[in-house]
C-alpha positions in Angstrom: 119.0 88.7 98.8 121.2 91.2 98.3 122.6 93.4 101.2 122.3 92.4 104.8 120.8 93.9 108.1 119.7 92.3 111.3 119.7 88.6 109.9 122.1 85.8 110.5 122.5 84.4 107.1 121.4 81.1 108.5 118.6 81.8 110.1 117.3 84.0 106.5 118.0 81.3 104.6 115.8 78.7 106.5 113.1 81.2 106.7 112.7 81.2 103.3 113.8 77.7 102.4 110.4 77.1 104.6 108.5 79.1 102.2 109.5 76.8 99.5 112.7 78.9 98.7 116.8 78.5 98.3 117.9 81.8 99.7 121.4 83.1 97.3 123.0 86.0 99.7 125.6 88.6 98.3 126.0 90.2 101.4 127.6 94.3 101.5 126.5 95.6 105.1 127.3 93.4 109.1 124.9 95.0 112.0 124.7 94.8 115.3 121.1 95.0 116.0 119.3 95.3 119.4 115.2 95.4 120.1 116.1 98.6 122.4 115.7 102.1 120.8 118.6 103.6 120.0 121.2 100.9 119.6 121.5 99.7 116.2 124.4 99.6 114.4 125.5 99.1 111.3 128.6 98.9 109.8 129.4 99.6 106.4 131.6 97.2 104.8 131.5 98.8 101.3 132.7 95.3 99.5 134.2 96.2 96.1 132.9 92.7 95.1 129.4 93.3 95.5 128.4 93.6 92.0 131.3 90.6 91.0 129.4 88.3 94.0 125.3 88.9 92.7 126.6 88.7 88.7 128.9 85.5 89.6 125.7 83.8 91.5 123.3 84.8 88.5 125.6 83.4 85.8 126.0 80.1 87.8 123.1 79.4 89.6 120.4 81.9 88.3 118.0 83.2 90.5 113.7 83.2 90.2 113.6 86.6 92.2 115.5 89.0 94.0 115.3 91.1 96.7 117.1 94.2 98.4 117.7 94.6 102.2 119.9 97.2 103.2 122.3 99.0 101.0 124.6 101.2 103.2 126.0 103.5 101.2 125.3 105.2 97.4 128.4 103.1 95.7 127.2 100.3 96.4 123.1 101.5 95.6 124.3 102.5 92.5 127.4 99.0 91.7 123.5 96.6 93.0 121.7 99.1 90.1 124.0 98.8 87.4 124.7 94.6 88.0 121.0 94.4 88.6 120.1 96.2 85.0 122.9 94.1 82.9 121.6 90.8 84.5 117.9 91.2 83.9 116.7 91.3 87.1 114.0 94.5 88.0 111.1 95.8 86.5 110.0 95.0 82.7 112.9 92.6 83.3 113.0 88.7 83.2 113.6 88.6 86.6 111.1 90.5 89.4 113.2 92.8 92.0 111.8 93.6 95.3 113.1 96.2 97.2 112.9 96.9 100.5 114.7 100.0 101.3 115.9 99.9 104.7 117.1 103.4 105.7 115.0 103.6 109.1 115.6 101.5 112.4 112.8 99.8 113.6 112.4 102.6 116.1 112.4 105.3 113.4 116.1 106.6 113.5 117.5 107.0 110.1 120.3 104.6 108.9 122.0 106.5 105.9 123.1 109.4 105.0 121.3 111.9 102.6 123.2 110.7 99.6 122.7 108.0 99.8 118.7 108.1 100.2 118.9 110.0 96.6 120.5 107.0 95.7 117.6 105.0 96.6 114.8 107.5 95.7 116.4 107.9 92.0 119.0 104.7 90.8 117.7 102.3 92.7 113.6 102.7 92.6 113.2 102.9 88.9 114.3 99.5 88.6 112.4 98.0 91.2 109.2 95.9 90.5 107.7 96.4 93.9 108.8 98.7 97.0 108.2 98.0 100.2 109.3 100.5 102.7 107.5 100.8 106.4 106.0 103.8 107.5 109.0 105.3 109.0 111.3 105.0 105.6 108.4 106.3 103.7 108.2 109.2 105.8 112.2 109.6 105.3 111.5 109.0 101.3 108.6 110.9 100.4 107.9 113.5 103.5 104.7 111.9 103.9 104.0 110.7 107.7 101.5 108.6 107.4 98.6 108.7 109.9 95.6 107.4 108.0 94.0 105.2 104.9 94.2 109.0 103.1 98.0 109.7 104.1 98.6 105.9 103.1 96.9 106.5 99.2 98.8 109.6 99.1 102.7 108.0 100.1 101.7 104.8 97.5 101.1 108.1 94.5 104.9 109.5 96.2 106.2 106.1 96.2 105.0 105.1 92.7 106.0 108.5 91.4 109.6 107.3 91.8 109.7 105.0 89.2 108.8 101.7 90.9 106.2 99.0 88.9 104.3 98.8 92.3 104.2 100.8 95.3 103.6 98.9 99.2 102.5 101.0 101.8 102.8 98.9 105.0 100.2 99.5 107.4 101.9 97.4 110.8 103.5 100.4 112.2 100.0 102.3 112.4 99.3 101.1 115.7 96.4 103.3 116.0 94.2 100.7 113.8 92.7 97.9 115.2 93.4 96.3 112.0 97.1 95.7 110.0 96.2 96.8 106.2 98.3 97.3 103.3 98.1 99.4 100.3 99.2 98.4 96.9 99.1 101.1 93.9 100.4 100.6 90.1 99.9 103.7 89.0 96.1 102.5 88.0 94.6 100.6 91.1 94.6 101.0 94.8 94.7 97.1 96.0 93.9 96.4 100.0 95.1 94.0 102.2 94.0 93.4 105.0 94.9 91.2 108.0 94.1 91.0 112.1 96.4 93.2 114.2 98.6 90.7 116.4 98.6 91.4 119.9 102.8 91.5 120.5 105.6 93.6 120.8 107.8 91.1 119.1 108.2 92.2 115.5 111.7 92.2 114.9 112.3 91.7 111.0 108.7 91.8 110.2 109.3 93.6 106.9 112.5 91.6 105.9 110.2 88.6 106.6 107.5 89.8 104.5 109.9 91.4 101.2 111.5 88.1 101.4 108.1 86.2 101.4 106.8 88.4 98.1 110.2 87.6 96.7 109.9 83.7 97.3 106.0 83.9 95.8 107.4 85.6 92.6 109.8 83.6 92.2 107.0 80.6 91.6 105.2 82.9 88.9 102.9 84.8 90.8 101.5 88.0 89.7 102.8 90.8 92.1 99.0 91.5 93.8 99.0 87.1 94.5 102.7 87.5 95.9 101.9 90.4 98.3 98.9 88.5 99.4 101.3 85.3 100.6 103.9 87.6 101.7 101.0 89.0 104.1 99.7 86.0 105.2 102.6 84.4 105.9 103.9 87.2 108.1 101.0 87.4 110.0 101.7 83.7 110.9 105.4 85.0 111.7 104.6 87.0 113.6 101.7 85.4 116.2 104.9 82.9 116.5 107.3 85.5 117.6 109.0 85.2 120.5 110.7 87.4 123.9 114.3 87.9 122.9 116.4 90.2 125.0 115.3 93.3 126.6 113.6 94.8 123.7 111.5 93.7 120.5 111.9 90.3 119.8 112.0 88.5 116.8 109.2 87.0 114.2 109.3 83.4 113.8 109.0 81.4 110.3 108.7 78.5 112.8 105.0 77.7 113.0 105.6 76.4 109.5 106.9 73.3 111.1 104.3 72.8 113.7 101.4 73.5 111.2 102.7 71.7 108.0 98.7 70.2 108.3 97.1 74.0 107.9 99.6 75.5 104.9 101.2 74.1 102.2 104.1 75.7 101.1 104.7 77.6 97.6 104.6 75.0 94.8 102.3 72.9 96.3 98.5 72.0 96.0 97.0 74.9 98.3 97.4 78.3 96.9 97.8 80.6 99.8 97.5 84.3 98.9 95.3 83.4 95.5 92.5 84.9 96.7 91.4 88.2 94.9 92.4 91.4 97.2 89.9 94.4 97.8 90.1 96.6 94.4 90.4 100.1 96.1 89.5 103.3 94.2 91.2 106.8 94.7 90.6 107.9 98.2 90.1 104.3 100.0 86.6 103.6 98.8 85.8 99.7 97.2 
């Protein structure tokens, strides 16, 4: 994973080790998050060895995926880019790159300046093999708020546009649904996902969780629509474990993976969770 933002390195790391991962962090950004509106904040540590860490850990160690959280400033968008490009790892490369471009707080306040959005929108994108931004960073990206299944086509076209292989449009922050459904667009094909809406106010790192889940699925050869469909699964599971934490929004739990080791096997095993075929969607949200 590369960046950092509202995860204790420890606790990321055994999240995805449960999904059948190793987790390799090259970490550029410390935050000191709260589930109460307003009071994020991050702190910028602009680490000149950034790129030296994630090329250092990819010549040693290699990696099967990677994934973006939050890059805090446009130096070190554009030193992740640049490694990112002479390694191999993003789209049309050997290795996938998810990236999940946190610029919005989980209550909608923006997190970088408007630099270094460009950054995002034009170095960092056209690399990516899949994007995953929630509803409020695409609003910040593309000036799309979106309200409905036509506003949610309409950001994945923006999205896609940027030069990303495939486009996410998150559907948990549209409360107003009785249902939790995800748009997928490459350009060709609208792909659905859809999943129940979890009663709970406790959904703290819900779309780390899920990026990170996509990643790990990659990583074990699956095809980007079969990784999206375990990283939705499994955070659906996250988060009907989450738990009260503090005042606010409290966190999503990779947890029920060791109370339930009977109901899912993990990546690499004998059940294939997120296999199944997901809804082919035409232009304008029709099957």
């Amino acid at each position: 994973m590369l960046g950092g933002r509202f995860a204790d390195p420890l606790i990321r790391a055994l999240a995805v080790f449960l999904a059948g991962m190793v987790l390799l962090l090259a970490l550029d950004l410390v935050s000191e998050p709260s589930g109460r509106a307003g009071e994020d904040i991050a702190i910028d540590r602009a680490l000149s060895g950034t790129d030296h860490a994630l090329a250092t850990v990819v010549g040693d160690i290699g990696v099967g995926a990677a994934k973006t959280g939050m890059l805090a400033s446009t130096a070190i968008i554009e030193a992740v880019t640049a490694v990112c490009t002479d390694v191999g790892i993003g789209r049309d490369q050997p290795v996938p790159l998810v990236v999940d471009p946190v610029c919005a707080s989980m209550h909608g306040d923006p997190l970088l300046h408007d630099e270094a959005l460009d950054a995002i929108r034009h170095t960092l994108f056209p690399i990516a093999t899949l994007v995953t931004p929630n509803l409020d960073e695409v609003r910040l990206i593309t000036g799309i708020d979106v309200v409905d299944d036509a506003t949610a086509h309409h950001a994945a076209q923006a999205l896609h546009a940027l030069g990303a292989q495939w486009a996410l449009v998150k559907g948990g922050h549209l409360r107003t649904s009785e249902t939790s459904t995800d748009i997928l667009f490459d350009g060709d094909r609208f792909l659905e996902f859809t999943s129940p809406r979890i009663d709970t106010g406790n959904d703290h790192g819900g779309g780390d969780t899920l990026a990170a889940a996509i990643a790990c699925a990659l990583a074990h050869g699956y095809s980007v629509p079969e990784a999206v469909a375990f990283g939705k699964e499994w955070v659906t599971r996250c988060l009907a474990a989450s738990y009260d934490l503090g005042a606010g929004h409290g966190p999503v739990s990779p947890f029920w993976r060791l109370n339930q080791s009977d109901d899912l096997e993990v990546l690499g095993d004998t059940a294939e969770l997120g296999r199944e075929e997901p809804t082919p969607i035409r232009p304008g949200g029709q099957p």
